[in-house]
C-alpha positions in Angstrom: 0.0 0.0 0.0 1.3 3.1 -1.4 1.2 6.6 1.5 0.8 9.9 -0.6 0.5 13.0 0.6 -0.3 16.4 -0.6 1.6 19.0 0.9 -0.2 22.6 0.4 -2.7 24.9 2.2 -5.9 23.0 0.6 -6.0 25.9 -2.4 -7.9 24.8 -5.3 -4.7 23.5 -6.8 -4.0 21.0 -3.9 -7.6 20.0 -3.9 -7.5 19.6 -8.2 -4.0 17.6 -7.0 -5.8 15.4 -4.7 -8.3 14.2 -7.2 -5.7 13.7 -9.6 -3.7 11.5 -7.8 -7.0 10.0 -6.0 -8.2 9.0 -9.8 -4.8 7.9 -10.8 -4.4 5.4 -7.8 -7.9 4.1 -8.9 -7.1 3.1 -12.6 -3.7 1.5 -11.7 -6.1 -0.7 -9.1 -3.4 0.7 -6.2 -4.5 1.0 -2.5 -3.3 4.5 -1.2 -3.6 6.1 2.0 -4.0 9.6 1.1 -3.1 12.2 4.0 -3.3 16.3 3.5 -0.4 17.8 5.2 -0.9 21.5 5.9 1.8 22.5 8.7 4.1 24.1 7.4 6.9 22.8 9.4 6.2 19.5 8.0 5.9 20.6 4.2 9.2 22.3 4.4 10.9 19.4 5.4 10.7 17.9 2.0 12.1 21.0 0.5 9.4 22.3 -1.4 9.6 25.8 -3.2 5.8 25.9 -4.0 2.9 24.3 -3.4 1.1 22.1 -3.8 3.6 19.0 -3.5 3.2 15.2 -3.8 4.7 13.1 -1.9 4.7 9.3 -2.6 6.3 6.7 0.6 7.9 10.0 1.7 9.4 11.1 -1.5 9.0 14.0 -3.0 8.0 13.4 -6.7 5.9 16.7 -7.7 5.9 20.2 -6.8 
């Protein structure tokens, strides 16, 4: 089971990010836990620039 997260305020772009990935995970039949991060202590430990970011099994794959 795959963890991604989306890293962002919940702006219309993290939300549009969510689904993507959401819809994604669904047509490659994986099981994902999905988990919104919002503190920003937390986001900038991944080194992100902007948000939102995408985070699969704690890597950093899309920002």
């Amino acid at each position: 089971m795959l963890t991604i997260k989306i890293l962002g305020s919940g702006c219309a772009n993290c939300k549009k990010l969510e689904a993507v990935a959401r819809e994604a995970a669904g047509n490659a039949h994986v099981q994902a836990d999905f988990v919104k991060v919002t503190d920003m202590k937390e986001i900038l430990a991944f080194d992100l620039l902007s948000t939102p970011g995408l985070v699969i099994n704690d890597k950093l794959v899309s920002s």
